[in-house]
VEXZA-443392 format. One line per 4 residues: number of its first residue (from 1); their letters; for each residue x, y, z of N, C-alpha, C. Coordinates in steps of 0.2 Angstrom, whole numbers, plus 2048, in hexadecimal, padded with zeros to 3 digits. Layout:
NUM> A> X/Y/Z/X/Y/Z/X/Y/Z; ...
//
This chain:
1> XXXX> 849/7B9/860/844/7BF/860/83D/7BD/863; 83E/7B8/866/838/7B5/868/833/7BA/86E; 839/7BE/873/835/7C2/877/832/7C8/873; 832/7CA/86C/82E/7CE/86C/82A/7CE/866
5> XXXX> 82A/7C7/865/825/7C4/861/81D/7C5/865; 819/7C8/85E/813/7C9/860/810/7C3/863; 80D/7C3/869/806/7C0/86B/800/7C2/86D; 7FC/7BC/86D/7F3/7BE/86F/7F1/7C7/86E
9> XXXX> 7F1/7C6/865/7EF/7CA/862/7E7/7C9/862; 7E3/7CF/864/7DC/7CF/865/7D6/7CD/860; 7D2/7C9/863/7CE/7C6/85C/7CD/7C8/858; 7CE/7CA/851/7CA/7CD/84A/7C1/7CC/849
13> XXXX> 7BE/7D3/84C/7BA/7D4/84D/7B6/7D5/846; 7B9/7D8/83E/7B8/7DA/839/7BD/7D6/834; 7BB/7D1/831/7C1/7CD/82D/7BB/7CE/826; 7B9/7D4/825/7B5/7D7/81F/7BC/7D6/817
17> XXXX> 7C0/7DA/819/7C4/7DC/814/7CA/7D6/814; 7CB/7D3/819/7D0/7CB/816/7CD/7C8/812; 7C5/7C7/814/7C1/7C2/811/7C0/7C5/808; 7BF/7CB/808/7C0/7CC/803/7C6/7CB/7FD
21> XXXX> 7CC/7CC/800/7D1/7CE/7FF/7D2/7C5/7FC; 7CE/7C1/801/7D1/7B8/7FD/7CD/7B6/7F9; 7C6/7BC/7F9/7C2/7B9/7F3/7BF/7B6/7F7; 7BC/7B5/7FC/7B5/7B4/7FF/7B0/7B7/7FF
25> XXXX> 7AA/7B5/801/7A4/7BA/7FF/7A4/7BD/806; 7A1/7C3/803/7A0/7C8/808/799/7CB/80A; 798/7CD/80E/790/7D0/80F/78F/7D8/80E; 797/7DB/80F/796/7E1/80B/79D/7E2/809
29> XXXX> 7A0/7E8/804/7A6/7E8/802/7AB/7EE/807; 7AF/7EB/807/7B3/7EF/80D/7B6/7F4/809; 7B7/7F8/80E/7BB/7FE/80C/7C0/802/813; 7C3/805/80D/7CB/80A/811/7CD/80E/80C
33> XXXX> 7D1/811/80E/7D4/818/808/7DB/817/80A; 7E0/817/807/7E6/81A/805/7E7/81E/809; 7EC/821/80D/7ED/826/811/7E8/829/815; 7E5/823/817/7DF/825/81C/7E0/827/823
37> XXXX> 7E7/826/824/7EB/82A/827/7F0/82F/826; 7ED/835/827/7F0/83B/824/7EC/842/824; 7F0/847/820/7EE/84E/822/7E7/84F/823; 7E4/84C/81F/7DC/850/820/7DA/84E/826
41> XXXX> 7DC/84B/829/7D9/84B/831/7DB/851/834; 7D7/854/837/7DB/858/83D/7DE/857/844; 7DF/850/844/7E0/84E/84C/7E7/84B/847; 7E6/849/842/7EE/848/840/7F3/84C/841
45> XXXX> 7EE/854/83D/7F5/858/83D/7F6/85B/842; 7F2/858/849/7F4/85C/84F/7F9/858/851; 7F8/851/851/7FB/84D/855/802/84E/84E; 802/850/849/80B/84E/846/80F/855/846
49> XXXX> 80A/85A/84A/80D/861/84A/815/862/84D; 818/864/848/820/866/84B/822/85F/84A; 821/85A/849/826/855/84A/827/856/844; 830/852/841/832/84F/83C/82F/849/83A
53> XXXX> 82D/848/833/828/843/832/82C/83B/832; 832/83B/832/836/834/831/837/832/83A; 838/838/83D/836/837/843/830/834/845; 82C/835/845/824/832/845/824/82B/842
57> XXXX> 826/82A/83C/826/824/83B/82A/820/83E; 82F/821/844/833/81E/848/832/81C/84E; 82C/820/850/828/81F/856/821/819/854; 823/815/859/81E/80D/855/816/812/859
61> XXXX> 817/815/861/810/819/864/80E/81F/85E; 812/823/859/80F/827/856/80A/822/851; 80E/81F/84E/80D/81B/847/804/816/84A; 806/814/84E/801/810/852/7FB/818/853
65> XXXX> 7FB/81C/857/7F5/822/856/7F3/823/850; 7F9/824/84D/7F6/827/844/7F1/822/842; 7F4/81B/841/7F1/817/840/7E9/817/842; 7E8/817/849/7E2/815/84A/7DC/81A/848
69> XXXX> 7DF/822/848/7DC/829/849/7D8/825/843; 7D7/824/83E/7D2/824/839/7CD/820/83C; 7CE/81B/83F/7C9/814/843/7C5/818/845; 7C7/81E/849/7C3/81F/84F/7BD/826/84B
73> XXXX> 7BF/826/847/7B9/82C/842/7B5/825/83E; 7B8/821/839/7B4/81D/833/7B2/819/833; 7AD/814/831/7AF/80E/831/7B0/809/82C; 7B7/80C/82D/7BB/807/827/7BB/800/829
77> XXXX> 7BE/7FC/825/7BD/7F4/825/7C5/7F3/827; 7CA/7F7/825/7D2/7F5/826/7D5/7FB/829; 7DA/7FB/82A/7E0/7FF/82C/7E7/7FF/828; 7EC/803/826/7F1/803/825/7F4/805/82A
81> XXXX> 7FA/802/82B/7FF/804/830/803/80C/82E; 801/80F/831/808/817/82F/80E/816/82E; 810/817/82A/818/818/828/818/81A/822; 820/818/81E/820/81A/818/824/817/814
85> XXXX> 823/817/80E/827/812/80A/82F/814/809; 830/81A/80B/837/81A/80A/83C/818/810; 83B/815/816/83D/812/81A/841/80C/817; 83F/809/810/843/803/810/84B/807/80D
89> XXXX> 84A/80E/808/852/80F/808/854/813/80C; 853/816/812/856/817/817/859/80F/81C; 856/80B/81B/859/807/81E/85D/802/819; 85E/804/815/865/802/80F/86A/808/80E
93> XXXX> 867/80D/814/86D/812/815/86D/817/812; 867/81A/810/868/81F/80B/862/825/810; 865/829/80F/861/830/813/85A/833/810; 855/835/814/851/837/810/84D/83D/816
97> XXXX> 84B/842/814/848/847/817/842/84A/814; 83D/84B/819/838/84D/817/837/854/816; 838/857/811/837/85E/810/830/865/80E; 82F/865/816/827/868/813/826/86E/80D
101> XXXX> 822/86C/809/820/86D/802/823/86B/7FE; 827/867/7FE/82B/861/7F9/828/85C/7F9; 829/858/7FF/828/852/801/82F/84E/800; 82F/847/802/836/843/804/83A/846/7FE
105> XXXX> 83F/846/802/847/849/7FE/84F/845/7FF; 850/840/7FA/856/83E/7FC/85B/844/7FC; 860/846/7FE/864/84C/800/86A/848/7FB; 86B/844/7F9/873/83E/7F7/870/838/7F4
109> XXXX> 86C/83C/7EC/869/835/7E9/86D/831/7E5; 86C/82C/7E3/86F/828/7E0/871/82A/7D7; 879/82E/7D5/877/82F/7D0/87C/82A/7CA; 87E/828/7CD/880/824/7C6/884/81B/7CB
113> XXXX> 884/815/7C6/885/80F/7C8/889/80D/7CF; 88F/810/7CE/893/812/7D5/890/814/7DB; 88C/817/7DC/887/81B/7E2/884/814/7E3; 885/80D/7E4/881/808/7E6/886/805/7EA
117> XXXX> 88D/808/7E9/891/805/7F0/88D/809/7F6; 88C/80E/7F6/889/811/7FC/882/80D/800; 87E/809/7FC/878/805/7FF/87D/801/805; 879/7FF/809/87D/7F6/80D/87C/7F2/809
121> XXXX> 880/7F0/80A/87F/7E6/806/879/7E3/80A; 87A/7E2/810/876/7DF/813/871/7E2/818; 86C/7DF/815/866/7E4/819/863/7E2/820; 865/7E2/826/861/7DF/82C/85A/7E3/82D
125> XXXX> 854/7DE/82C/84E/7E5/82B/84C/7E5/831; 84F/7DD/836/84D/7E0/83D/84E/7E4/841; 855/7E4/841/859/7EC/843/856/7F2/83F; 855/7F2/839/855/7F8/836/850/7FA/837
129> XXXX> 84A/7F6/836/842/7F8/834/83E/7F6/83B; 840/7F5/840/83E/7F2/847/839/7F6/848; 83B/7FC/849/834/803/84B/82D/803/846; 82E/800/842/827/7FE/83C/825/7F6/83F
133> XXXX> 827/7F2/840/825/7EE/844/821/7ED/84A; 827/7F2/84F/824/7F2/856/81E/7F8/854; 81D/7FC/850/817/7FF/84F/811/7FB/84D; 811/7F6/849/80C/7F0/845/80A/7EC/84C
137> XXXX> 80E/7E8/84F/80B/7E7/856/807/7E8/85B; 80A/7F1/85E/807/7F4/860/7FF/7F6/860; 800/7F7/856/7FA/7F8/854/7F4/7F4/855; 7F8/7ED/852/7F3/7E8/853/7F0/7E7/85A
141> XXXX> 7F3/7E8/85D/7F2/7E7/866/7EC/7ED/867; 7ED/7F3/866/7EA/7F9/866/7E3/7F8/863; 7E3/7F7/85F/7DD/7F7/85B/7D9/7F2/85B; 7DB/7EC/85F/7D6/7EA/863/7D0/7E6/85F
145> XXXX> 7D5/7E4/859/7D1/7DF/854/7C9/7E1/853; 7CA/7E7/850/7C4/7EC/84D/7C3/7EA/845; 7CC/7EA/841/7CB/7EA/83B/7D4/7E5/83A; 7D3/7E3/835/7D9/7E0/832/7DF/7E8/831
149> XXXX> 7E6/7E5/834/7EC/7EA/834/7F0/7E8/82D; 7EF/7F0/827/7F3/7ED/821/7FD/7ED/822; 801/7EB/821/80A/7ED/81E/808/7F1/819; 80C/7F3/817/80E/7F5/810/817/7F7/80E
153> XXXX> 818/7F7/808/81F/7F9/805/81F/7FC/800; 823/800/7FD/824/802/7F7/827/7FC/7F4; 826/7FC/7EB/827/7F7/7E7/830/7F9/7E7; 833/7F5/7E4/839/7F8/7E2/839/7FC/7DB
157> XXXX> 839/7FE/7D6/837/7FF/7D0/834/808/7D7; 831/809/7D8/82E/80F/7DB/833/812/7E0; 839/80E/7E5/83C/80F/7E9/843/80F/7E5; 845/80C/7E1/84B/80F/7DB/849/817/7DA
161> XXXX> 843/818/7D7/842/81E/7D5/844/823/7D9; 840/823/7DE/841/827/7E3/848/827/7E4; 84E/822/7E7/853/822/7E8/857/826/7E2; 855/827/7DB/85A/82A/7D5/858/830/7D3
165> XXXX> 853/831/7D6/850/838/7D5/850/83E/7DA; 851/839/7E0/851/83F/7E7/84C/841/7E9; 845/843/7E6/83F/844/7E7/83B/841/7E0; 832/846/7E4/82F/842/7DD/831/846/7D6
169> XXXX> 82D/843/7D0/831/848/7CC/82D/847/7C5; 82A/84C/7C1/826/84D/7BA/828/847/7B8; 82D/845/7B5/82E/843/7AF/835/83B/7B2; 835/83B/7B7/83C/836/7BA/83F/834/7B4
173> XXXX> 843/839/7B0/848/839/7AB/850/834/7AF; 84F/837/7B4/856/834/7B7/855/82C/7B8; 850/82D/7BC/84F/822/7BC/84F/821/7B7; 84A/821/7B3/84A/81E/7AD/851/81E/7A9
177> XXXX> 855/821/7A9/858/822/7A7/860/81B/7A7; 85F/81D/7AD/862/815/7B1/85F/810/7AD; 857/80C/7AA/855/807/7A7/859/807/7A1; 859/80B/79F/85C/80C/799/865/80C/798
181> XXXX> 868/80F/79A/870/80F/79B/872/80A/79F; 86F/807/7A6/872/802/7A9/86C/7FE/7AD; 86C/7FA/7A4/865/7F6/7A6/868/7F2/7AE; 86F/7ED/7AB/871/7E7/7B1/871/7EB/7B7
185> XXXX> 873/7F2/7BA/875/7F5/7BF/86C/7F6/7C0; 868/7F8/7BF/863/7F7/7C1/85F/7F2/7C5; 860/7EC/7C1/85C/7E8/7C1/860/7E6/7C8; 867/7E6/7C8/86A/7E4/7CD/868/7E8/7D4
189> XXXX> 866/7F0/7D4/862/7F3/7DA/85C/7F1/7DA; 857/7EE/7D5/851/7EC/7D6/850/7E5/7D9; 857/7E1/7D9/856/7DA/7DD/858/7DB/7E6; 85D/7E1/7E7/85E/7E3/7ED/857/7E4/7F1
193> XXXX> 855/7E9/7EB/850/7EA/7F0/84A/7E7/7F2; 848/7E1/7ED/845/7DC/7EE/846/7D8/7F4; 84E/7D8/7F4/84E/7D1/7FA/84C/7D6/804; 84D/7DF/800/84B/7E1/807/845/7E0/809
197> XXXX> 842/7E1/804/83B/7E3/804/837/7DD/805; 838/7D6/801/838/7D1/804/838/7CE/80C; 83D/7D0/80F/83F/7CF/817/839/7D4/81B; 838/7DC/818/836/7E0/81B/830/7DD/81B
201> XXXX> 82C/7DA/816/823/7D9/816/823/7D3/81A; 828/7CD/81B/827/7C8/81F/829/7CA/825; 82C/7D0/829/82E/7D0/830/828/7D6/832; 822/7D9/82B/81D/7DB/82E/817/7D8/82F
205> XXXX> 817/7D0/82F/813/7CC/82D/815/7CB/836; 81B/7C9/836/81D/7C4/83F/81B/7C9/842; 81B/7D0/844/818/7D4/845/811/7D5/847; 80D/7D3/842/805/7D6/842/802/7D4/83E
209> XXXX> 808/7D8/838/802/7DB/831/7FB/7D7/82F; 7F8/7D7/82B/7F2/7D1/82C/7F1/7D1/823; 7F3/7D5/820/7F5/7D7/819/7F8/7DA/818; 7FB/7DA/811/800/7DF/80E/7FE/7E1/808
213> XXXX> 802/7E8/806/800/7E9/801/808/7EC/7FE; 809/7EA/7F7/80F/7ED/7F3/80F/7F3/7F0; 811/7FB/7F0/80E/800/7EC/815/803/7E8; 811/800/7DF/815/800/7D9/812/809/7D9
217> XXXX> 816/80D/7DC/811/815/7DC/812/817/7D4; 819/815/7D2/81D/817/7CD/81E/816/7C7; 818/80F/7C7/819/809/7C1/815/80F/7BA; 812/812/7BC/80F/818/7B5/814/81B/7B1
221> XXXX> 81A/81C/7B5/81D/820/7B0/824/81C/7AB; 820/815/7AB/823/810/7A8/81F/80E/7A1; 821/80C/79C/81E/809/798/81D/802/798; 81A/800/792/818/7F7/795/81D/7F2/795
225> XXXX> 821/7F2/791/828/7F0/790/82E/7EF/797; 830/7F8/797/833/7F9/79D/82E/7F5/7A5; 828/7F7/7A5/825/7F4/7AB/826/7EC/7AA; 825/7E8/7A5/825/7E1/7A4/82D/7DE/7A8
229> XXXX> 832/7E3/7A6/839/7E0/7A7/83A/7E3/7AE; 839/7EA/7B1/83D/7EB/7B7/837/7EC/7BC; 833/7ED/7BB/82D/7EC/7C0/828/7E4/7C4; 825/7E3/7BD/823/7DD/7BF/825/7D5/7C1
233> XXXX> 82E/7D5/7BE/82D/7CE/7C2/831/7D2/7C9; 834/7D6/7CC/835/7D7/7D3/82D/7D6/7D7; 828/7DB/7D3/823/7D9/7D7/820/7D3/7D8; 820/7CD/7D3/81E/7C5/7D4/822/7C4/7D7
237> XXXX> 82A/7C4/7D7/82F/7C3/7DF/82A/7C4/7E3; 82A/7C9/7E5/829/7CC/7ED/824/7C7/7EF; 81D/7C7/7EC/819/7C4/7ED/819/7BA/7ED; 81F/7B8/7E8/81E/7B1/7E8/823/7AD/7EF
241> XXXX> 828/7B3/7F0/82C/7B2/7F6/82A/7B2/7FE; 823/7B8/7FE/823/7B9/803/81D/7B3/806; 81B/7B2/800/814/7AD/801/817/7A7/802; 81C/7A4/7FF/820/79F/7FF/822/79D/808
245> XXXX> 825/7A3/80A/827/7A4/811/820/7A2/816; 81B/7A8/814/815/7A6/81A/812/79F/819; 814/79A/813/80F/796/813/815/790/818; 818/791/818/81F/78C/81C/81B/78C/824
249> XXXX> 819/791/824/817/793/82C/80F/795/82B; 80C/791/824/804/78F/826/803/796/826; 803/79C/824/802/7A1/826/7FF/7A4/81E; 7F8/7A7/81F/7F6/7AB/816/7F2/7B0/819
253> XXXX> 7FA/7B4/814/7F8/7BD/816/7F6/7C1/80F; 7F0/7C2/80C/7EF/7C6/809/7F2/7CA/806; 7F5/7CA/7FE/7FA/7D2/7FD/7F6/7D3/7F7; 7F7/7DA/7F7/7F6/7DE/7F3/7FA/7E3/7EE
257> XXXX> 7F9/7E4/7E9/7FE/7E5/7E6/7FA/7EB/7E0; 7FF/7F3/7E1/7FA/7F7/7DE/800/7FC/7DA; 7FF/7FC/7D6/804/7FE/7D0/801/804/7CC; 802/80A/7CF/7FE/80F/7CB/7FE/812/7C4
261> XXXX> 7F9/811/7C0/7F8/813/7B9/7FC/80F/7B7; 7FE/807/7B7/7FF/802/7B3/7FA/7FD/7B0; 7F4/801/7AD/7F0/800/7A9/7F1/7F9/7A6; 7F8/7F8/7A0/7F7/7F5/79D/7FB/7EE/7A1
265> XXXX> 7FC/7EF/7A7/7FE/7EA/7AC/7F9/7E4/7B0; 7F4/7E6/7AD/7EE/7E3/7B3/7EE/7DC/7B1; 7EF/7D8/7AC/7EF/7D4/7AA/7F5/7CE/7AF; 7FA/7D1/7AC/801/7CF/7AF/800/7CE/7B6
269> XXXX> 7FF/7D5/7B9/7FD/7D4/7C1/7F7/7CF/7C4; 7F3/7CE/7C2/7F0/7CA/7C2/7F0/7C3/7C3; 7F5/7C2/7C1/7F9/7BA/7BF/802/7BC/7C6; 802/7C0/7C7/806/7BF/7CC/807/7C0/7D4
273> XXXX> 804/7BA/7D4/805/7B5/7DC/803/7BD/7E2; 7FD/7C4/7E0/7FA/7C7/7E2/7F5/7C5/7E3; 7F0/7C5/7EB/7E9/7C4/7EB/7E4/7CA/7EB; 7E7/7CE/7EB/7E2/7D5/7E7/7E7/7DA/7E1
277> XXXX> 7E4/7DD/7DE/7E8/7E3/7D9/7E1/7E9/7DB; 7E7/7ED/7DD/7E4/7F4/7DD/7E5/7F8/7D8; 7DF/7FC/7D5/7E0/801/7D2/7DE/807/7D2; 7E2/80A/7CD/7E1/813/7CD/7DA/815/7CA
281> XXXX> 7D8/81A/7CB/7D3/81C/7C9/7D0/81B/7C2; 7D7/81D/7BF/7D7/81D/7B3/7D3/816/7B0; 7D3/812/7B5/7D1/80A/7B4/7C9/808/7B4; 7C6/806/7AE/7BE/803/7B0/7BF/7FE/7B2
285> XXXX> 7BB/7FD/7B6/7B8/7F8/7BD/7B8/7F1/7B9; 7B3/7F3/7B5/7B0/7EC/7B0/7B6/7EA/7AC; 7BA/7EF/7AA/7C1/7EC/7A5/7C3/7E9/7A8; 7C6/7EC/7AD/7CB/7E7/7B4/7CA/7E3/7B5
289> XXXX> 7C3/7E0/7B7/7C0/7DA/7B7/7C0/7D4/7B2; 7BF/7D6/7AE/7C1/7D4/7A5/7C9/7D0/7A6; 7CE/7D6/7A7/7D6/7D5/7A5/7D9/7D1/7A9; 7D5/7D3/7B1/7D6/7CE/7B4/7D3/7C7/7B6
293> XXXX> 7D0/7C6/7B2/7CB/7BF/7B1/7CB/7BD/7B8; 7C5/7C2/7BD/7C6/7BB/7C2/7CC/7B6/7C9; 7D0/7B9/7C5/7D6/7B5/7C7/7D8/7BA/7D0; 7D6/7BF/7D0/7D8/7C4/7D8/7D3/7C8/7DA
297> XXXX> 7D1/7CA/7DF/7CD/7CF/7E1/7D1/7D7/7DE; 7CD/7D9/7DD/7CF/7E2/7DC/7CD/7E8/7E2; 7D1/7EC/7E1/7D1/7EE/7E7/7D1/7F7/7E2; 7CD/7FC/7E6/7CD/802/7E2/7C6/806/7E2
301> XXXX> 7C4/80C/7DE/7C9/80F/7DA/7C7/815/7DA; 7C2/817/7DE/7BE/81D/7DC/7C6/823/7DC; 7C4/828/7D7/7C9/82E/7D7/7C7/833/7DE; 7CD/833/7E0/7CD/837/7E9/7C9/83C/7E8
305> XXXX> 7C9/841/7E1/7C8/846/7E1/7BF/845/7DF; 7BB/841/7E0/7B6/83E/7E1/7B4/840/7E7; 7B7/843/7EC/7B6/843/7F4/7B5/849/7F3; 7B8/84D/7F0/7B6/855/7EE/7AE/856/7EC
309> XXXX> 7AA/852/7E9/7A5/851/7EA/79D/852/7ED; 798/854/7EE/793/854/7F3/791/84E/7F7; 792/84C/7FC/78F/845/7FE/78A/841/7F8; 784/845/7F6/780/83F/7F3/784/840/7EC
313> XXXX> 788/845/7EB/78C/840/7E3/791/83B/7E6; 793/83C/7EB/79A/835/7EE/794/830/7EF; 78D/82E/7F1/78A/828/7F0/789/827/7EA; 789/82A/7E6/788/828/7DD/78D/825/7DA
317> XXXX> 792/828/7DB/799/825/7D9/799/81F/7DC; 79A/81D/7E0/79A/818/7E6/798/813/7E2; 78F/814/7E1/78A/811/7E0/78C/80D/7D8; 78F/812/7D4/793/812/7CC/798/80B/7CD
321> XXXX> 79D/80E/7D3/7A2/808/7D1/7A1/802/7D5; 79D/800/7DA/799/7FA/7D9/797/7F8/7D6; 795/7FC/7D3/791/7F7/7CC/796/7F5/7C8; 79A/7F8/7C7/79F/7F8/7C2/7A5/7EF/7C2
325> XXXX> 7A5/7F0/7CA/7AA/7EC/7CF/7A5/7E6/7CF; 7A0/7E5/7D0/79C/7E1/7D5/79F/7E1/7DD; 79C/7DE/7E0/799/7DD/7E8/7A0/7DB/7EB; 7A3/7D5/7EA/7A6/7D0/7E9/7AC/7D1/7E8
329> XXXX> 7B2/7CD/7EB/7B7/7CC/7E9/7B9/7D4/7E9; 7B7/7D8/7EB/7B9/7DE/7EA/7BA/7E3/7F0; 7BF/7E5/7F1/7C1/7EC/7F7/7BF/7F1/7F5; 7B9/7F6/7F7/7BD/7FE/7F4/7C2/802/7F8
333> XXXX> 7C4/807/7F3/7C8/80B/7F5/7C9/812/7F1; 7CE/816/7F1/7CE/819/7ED/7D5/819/7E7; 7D5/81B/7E2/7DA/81A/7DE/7DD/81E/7DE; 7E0/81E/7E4/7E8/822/7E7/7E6/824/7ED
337> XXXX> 7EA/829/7F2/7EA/82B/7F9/7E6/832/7F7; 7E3/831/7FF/7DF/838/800/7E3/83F/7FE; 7E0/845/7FE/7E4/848/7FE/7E3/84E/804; 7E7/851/808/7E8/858/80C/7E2/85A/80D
341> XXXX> 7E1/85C/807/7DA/861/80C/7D3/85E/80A; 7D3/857/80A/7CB/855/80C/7C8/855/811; 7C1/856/80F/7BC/854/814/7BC/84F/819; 7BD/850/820/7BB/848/823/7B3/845/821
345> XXXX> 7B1/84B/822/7AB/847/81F/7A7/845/81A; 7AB/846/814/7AC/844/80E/7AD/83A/80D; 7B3/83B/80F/7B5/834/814/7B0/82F/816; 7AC/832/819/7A8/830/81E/7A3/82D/81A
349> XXXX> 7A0/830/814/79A/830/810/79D/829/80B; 7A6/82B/809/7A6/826/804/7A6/81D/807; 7A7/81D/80C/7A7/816/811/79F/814/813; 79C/818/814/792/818/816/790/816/80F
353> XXXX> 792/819/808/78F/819/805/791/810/801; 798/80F/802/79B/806/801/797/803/804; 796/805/80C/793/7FE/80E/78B/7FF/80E; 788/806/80D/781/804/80B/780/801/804
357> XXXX> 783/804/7FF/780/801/7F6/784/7FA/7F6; 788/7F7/7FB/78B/7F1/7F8/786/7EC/7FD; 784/7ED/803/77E/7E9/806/778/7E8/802; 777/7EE/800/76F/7ED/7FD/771/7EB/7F5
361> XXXX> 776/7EC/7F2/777/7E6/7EF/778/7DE/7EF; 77C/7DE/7F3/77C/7D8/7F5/773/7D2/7F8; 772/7D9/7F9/769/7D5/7FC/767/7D4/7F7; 767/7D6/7EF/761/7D7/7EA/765/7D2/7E8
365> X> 76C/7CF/7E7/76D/7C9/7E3/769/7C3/7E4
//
């Protein structure tokens, strides 16, 4: 694979948000949002008009546009690479469609133990996942070492659900439902999908990536028991395996690891082999701090709908969770993905307002 192994990838001009992310100091706290690439741009929805959206993320030049359309408006400190987290069970064979005013829809979900001959045994993420790749490359080439290029993956615990329920869903009586009737058959598709998910974040890494981040979307509608057993050791996997791997090859890549409304998880997550926890909005700054004793940076949290806002109330807020978070060791962000009909220049005000009140804090220390 050597000819299409990335080379002489362009200086990192802005290593704001690594440094953060390893717990160095910083001279202001970097920032990005969740789905910063996405609908509320208008040059998004120009540029995704008429296409089917799994198509899109099979074009590494769309994936790469998408990506950078937010760079060229804000000035964030990071990028995520465009894709989506259901690419890993399409590439363990399972079909998925985007259905507008649904959202992803498996058409042939997963409904009882038997339905798991249908996955591959063997998952080649080269072959499978190459298009997410050659888009991470690309990117990094593109963007011209402006800001650090995030990976990402769904957790497994989140990509189960999805796969048992067919779309998103109130109440995911059906997953759940699997914990409980076929605990071993579970745990058994939460290891599969571990070792994919494992390969996919190291073959985004050979690629580019420059960080990663795990997204447990699903871990809330778990209690603290059920998350202890089928969520959190696959999450220490992914992370102890993949760090294992880059350190073979001298390589320290940043992950992040963001499990939404598992509140009473922050502790646990903390202590596993993550360099940042990101949080959802429900969570005080200072508790987090507290739970997390130190031990990772945080990354998070203002509620999106914060951006609905006046500009000088989004400085206020801002100004609140800094203080909250301290300077330090901290990424903002917000505590979930934008949503459709924001403001760009909402956006605009929340990233001016991080990097003004966290310099002139930083100056008054």
């Amino acid at each position: 694979n050597e000819k299409n192994a990335p080379k002489d990838f362009p200086q990192l001009k802005n290593d704001t948000f690594l440094r953060a992310a390893r717990g160095e100091q910083t001279q202001h706290v970097p920032v990005w949002c969740m789905r910063q690439a996405g609908r509320y741009l208008p040059e998004f929805r120009e540029f995704r008009a008429g296409k089917d959206f799994f198509d899109t993320c099979r074009s590494p030049e769309a994936c790469c546009e998408l990506t950078l359309q937010p760079l060229r408006r804000f000035d964030f400190d990071a990028s995520i690479i465009f894709s989506d987290i259901l690419v890993v069970p399409q590439a363990m064979g399972m079909e998925v469609q985007m259905v507008p005013g649904k959202g992803p829809t498996f058409p042939d979900p997963l409904k009882d133990p038997e339905d798991l001959q249908r996955l591959k045994t063997k998952v080649d993420v080269q072959k499978e996942l190459d298009y997410v790749f050659k888009a991470i490359t690309l990117t990094r080439h593109k963007i011209e070492g402006k800001v650090p290029l995030i990976g990402f993956t769904g957790a497994p615990w989140t990509l189960m659900s999805y796969m048992i329920e067919g779309s998103g869903s109130k109440t995911f009586s059906k997953v759940k439902s699997w914990l409980y009737r076929y605990p071993e058959v579970s745990h058994m598709l939460l290891k599969r999908l571990t070792d994919v998910i494992v390969d996919y974040l190291l073959g985004q890494v050979a690629a580019g990536a420059q960080a990663l981040q795990v997204f447990e979307s699903h871990a809330g509608i778990l209690g603290p028991v059920e998350f202890k057993a089928f969520c959190l050791p696959y999450l220490r996997d992914i992370a102890r395996r993949v760090k294992d791997q880059l350190k073979e090859t001298g390589q320290d890549v940043p992950m992040i690891v963001f499990a939404k409304d598992a509140h009473y998880g922050l502790e646990d997550l903390s202590q596993s082999y993550y360099d940042v926890v990101s949080l959802d909005w429900t969570i005080d700054p200072r508790l987090a701090r507290e739970q997390t004793g130190g031990k990772v940076s945080l990354q998070g949290n203002m509620d999106p709908c914060a951006l609905y806002a006046p500009k000088e109330r989004i400085s206020e807020i801002v100004k609140t969770m800094l203080e909250g978070f301290g300077t330090q060791r901290y990424i903002a962000n917000l505590g979930h993905g934008m949503y459709p009909d924001m403001d760009p220049e909402s956006v605009a005000a929340f990233v001016e307002a991080v990097h003004k009140h966290s310099r002139q804090m930083n100056k008054q220390q």
